[in-house]
MITI-526297 format. One record per residue (C-alpha): residue in three letters; chain; x, y, z. Coordinates in steps of 0.05 Angstrom, whole numbers, m for minus. Last residue first. Example, Ala and Ser with C-alpha at 12.3 -4.5 7.8 and 13.67 -1.06 7.14 Angstrom:
<SER, A, <273, m21, 143>>
<ALA, A, <246, m90, 156>>
REM end
This chain:
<UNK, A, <443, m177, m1>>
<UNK, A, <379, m139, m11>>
<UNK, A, <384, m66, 22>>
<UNK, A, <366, m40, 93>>
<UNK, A, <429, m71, 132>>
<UNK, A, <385, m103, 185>>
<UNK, A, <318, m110, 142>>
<UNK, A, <369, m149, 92>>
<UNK, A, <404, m194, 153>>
<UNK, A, <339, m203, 178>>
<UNK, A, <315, m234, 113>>
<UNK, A, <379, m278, 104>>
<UNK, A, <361, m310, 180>>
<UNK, A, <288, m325, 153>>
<UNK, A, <312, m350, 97>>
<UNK, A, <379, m395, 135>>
<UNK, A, <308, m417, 186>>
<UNK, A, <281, m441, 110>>
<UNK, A, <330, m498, 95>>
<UNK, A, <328, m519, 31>>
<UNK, A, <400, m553, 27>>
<UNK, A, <426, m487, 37>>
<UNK, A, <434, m461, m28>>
<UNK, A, <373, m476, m56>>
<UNK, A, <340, m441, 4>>
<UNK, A, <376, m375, m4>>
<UNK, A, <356, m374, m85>>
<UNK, A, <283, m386, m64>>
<UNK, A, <282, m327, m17>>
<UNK, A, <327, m289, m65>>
<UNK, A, <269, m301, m120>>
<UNK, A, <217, m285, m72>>
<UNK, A, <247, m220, m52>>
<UNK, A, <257, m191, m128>>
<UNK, A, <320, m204, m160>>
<UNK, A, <390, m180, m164>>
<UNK, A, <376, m144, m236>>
<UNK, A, <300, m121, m235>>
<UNK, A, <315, m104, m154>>
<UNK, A, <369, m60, m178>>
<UNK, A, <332, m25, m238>>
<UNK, A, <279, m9, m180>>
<UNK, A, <329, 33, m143>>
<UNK, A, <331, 79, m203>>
<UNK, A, <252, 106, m169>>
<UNK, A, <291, 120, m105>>
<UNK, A, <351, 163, m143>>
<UNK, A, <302, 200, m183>>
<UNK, A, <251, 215, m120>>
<UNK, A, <268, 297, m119>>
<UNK, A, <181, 304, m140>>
<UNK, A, <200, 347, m197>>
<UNK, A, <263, 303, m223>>
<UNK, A, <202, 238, m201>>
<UNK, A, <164, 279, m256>>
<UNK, A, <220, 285, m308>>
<UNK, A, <245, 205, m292>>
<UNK, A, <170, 178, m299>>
<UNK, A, <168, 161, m384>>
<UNK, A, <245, 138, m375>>
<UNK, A, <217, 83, m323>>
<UNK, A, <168, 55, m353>>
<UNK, A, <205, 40, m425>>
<UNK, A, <250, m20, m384>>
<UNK, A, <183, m33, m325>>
<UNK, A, <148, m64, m392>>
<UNK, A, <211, m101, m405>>
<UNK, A, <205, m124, m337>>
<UNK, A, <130, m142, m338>>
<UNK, A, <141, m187, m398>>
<UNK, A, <103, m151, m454>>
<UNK, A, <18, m159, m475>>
<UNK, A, <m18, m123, m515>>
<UNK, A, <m101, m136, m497>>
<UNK, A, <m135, m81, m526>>
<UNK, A, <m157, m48, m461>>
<UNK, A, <m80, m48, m449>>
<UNK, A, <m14, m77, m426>>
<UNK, A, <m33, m140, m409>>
<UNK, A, <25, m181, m373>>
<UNK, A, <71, m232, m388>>
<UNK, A, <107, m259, m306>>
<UNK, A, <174, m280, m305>>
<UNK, A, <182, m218, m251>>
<UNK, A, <128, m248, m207>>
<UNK, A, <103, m308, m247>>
<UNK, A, <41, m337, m195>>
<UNK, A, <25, m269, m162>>
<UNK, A, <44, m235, m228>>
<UNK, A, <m6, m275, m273>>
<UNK, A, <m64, m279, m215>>
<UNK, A, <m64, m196, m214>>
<UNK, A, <m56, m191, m284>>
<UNK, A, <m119, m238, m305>>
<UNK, A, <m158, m194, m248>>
<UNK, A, <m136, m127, m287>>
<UNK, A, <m156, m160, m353>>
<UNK, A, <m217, m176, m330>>
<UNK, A, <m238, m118, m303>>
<UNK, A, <m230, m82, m361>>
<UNK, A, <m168, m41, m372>>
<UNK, A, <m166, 33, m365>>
<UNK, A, <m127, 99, m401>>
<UNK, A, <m140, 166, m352>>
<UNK, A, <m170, 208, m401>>
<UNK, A, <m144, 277, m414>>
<UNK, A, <m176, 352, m397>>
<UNK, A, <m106, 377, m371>>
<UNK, A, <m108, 375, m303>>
<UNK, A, <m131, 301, m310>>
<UNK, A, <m65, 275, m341>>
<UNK, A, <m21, 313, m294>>
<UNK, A, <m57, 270, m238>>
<UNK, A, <m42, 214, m268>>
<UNK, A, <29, 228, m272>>
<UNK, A, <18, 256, m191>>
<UNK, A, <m5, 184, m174>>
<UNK, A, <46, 150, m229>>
<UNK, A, <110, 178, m193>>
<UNK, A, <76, 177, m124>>
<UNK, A, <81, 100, m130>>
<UNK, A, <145, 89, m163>>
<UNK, A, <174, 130, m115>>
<UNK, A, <139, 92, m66>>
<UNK, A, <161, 21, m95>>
<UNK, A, <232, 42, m92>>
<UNK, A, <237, 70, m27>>
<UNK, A, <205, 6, 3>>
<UNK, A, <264, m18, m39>>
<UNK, A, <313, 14, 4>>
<UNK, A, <284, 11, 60>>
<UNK, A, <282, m73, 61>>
<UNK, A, <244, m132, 63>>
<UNK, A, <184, m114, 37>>
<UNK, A, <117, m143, 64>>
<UNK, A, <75, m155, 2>>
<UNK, A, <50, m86, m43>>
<UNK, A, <m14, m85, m64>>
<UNK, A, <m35, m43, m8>>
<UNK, A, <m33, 19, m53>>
<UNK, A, <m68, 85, m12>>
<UNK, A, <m100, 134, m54>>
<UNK, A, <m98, 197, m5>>
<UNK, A, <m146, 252, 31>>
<UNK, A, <m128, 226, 103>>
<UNK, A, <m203, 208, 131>>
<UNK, A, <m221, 190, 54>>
<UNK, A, <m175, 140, 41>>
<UNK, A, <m189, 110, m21>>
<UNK, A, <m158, 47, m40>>
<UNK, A, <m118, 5, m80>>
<UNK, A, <m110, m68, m61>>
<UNK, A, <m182, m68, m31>>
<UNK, A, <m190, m74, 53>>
<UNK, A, <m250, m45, 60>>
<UNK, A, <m261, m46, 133>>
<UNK, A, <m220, 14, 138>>
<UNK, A, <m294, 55, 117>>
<UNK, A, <m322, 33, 182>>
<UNK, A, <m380, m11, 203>>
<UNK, A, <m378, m65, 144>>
<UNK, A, <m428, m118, 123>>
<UNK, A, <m476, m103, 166>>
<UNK, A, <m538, m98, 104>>
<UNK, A, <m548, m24, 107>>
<UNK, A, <m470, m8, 120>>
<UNK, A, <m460, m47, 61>>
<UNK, A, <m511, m9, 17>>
<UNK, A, <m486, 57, 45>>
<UNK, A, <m417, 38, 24>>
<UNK, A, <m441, 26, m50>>
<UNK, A, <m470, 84, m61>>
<UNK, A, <m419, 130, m31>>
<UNK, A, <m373, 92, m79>>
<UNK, A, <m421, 106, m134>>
<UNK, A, <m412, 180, m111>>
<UNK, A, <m347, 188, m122>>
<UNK, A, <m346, 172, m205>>
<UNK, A, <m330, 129, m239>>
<UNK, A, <m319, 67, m208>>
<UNK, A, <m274, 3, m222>>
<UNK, A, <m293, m40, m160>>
<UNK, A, <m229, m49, m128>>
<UNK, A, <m195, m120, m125>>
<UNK, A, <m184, m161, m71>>
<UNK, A, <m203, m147, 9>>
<UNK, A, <m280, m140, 26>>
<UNK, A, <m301, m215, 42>>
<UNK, A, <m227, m241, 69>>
<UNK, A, <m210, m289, 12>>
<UNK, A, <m161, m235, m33>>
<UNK, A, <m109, m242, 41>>
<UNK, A, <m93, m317, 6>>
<UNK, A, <m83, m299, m63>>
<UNK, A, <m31, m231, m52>>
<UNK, A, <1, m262, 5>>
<UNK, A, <24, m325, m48>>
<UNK, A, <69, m278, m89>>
<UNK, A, <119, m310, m121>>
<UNK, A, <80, m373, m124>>
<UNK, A, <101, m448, m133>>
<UNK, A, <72, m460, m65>>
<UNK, A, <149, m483, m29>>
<UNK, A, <128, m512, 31>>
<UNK, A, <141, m495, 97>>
<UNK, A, <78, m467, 130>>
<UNK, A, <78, m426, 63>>
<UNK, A, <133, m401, 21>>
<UNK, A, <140, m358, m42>>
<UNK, A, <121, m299, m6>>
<UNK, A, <162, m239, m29>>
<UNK, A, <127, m207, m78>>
<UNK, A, <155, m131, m86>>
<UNK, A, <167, m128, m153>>
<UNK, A, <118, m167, m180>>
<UNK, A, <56, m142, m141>>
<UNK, A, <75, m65, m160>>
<UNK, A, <89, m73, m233>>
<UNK, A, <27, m122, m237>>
<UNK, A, <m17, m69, m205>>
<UNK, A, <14, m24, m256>>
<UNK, A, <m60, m19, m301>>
<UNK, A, <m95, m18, m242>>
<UNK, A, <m63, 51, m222>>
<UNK, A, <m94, 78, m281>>
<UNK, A, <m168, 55, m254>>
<UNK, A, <m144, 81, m181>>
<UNK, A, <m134, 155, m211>>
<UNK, A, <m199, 153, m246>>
<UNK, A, <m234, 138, m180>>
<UNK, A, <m197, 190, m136>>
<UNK, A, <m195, 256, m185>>
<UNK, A, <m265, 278, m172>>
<UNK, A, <m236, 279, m99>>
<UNK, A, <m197, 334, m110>>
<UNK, A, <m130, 345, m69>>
<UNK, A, <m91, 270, m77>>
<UNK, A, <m45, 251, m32>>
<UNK, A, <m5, 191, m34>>
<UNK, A, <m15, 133, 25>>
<UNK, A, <34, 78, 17>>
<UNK, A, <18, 16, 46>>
<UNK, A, <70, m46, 64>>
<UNK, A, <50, m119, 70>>
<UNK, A, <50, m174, 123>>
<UNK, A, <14, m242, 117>>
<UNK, A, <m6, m303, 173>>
<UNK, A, <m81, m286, 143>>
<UNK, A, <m105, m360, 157>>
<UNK, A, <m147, m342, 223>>
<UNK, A, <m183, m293, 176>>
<UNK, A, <m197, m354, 129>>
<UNK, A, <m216, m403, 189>>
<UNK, A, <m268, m348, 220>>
<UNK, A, <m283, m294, 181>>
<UNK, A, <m346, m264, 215>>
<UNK, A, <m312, m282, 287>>
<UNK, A, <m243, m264, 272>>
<UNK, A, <m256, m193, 238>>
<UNK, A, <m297, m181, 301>>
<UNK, A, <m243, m199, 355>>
<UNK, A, <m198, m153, 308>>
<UNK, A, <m244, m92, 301>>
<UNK, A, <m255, m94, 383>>
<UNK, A, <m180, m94, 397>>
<UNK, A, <m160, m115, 473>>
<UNK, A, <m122, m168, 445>>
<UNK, A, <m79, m178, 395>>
<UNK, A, <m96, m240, 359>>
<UNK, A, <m47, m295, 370>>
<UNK, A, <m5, m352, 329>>
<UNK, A, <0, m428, 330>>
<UNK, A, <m54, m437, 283>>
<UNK, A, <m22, m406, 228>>
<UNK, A, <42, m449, 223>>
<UNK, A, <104, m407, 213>>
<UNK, A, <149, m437, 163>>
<UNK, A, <170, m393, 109>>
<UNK, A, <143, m329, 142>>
<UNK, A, <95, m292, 94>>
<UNK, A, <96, m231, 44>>
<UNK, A, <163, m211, 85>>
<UNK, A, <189, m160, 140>>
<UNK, A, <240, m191, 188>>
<UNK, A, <255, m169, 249>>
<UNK, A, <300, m201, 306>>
<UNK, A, <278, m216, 381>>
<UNK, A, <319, m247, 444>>
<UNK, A, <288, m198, 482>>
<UNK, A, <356, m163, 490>>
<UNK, A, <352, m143, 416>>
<UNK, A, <279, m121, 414>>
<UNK, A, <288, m66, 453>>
<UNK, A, <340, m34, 408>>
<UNK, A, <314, m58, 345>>
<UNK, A, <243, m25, 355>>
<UNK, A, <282, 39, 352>>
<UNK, A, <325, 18, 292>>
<UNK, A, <258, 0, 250>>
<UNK, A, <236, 70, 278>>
<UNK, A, <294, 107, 252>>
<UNK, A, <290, 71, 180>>
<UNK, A, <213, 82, 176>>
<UNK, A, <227, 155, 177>>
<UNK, A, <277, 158, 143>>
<UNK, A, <235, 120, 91>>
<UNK, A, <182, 177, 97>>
<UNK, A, <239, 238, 84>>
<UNK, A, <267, 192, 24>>
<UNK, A, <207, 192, m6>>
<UNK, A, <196, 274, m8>>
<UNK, A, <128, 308, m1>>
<UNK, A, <116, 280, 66>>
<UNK, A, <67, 253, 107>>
<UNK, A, <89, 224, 176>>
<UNK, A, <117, 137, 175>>
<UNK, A, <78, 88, 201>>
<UNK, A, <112, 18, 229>>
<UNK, A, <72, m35, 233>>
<UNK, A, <79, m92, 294>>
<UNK, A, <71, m155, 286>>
<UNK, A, <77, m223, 331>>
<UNK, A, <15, m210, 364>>
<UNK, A, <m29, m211, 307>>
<UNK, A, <m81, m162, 277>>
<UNK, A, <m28, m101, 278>>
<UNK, A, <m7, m56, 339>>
<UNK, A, <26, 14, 328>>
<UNK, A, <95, 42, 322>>
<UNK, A, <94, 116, 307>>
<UNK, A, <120, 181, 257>>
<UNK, A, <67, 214, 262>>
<UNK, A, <34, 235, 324>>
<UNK, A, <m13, 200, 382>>
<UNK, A, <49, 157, 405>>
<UNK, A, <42, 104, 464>>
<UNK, A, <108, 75, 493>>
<UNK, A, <170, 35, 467>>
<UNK, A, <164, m7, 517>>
<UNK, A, <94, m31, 514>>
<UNK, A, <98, m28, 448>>
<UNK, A, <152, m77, 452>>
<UNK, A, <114, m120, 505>>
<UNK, A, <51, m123, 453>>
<UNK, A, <93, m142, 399>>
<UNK, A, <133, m194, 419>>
<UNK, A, <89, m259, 406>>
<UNK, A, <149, m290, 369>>
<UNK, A, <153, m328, 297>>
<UNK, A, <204, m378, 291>>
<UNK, A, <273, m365, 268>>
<UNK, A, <299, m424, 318>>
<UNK, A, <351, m375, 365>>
<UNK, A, <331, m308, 336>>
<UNK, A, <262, m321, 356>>
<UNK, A, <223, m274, 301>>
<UNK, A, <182, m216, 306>>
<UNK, A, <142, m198, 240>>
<UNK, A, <145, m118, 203>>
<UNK, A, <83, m84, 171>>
<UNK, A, <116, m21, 136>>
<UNK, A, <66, 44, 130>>
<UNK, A, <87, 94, 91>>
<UNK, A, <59, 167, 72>>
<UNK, A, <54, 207, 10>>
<UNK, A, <52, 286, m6>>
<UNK, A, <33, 275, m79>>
<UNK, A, <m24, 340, m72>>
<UNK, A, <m26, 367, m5>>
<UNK, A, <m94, 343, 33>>
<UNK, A, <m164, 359, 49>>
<UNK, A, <m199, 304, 75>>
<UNK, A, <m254, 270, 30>>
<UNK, A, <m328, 280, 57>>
<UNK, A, <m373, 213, 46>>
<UNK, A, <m445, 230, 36>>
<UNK, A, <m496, 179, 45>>
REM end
């Protein structure tokens, strides 16, 4: 079968921030997102609020844009929006990996959502368990022959995008040793994890025929890899990332993002290879960073160097600062220095407990208070 890839502007990148309702009065999840998109009202353009798999969630999706800080403005408005009905509700916002405490079974699908209801039923217990929030970004890329190789490179900085933005160190109230526990738990659901590391475009065709043969998905969204084509939109889209706390380090991780999309890009234009790991390596890098985070040794390479994944990020950074000067992202992409320094989500998280005699409603009132102002405290 033949899979058509949309026509789209080359690193113009979108955002899309999954954000949790919380009780302000006990910090506990709330079921407040169908009655705030009931207020805020239906939206068939970009920017919008939409629904997510659970009641208490809504996701906030930025338009396309060439610049980063253009999409977080975006983001920023609407986060203020849903603020100003949520407030008299009773409601806060956080936006994290996981909630510290939450208990799965005490929460809701949406209903009235056909792809939910089936999700549920094939899934069962493990799609019941995904009580996680992340944030996409969606950069475009204008030649499809460019996807696959693209998304092997990207591999490479899974780690750089897992570590800094884990922020899940909890689960229904205990402390599970991981920075990033999200990124474990939402790799059980049958088509989410790792990408297979194709080739070329039409192995993916391939492969999507054969699980549309045997009913394994319906519609190309039912993939649900860490980095992703999306051929209805023309981008790469990075769901690596766990629920971020804040704008300014969703700016960050886009920057960083479109950064090594259009680097990669560069690479193909003229007649290079796109440097890969095996598969092995990548999957070794994924489990390192989601237990480690920013502690966390990572391969390099195919031949199997290996650097802690901030001294990595140390020469990273210089190597990008000409193309994020091109793509006006310099200032975003320097944010990431700051999250290196102050710590990633997890490790303020766990630095927040500590300090309060481990309670986990004073995390869940320090992540408002960072979605609120739109930087870590």
């Amino acid at each position: 079968m033949g899979i058509d890839f949309a026509a789209s502007s080359r690193s113009r990148l979108g955002i899309e921030w999954e954000i949790a309702c919380v009780d302000r009065r006990s910090g506990e999840l709330s079921p407040a997102g169908p009655e705030l998109l009931t207020k805020l009202g239906t939206a068939d353009t970009f920017p919008h609020v939409t629904s997510e798999l659970l009641t208490n969630t809504v996701e906030l999706v930025s338009a396309p844009h060439p610049r980063v800080r253009d999409a977080v403005d975006d983001l920023t408005r609407l986060a203020e929006r849903v603020s100003e009905f949520a407030e008299p509700m009773g409601v806060d916002l956080i936006s994290s990996g996981t909630h510290p405490f939450a208990q799965w079974f005490q929460q809701h699908v949406t209903p009235g959502k056909p792809r939910y209801a089936t999700l549920i039923d094939r899934t069962r217990w493990w799609g019941r368990q995904m009580l996680i929030w992340g944030v996409h970004v969606h950069v475009g890329v204008e030649d499809r022959r460019k996807v696959f190789p693209i998304i092997d490179g990207l591999l490479t900085y899974l780690p750089h995008f897992q570590a800094l933005s884990a922020s899940s160190p909890f689960w229904g109230g205990e402390n599970t040793g991981y920075a990033s526990n999200r990124a474990l738990m939402f790799q059980q659901l049958p088509t989410a994890g790792l990408p297979p590391q194709f080739t070329e475009w039409a192995q993916f065709e391939a492969m999507v025929a054969d699980l549309r043969h045997i009913g394994v998905i319906e519609e190309l969204s039912e993939l649900r890899w860490d980095i992703r084509p999306s051929p209805r939109l023309g981008t790469i889209e990075v769901r690596t990332f766990d629920g971020i706390p804040t704008a300014r380090e969703i700016g960050a991780l886009a920057a960083l993002t479109q950064c090594l999309v259009e680097h990669f890009s560069r690479e193909l234009d003229a007649g290079r290879e796109i440097p890969q790991m095996q598969p092995w390596f990548v999957r070794e890098n994924k489990w390192r960073t989601a237990r480690y985070g920013m502690d966390a040794i990572i391969i390099q390479n195919a031949a199997g160097d290996e650097r802690l994944v901030t001294k990595d990020l140390d020469q990273l950074l210089p190597a990008l600062t000409p193309i994020a000067e091109e793509l006006d992202c310099v200032a975003e992409l320097e944010h990431l220095r700051d999250v290196a320094e102050c710590g990633a989500s997890y490790q303020r998280q766990l630095r927040v407990a500590a300090a309060n005699d481990g309670s986990l409603k004073a995390v869940v009132a320090s992540l408002v208070r960072e979605l609120r102002e739109g930087r870590p405290l």
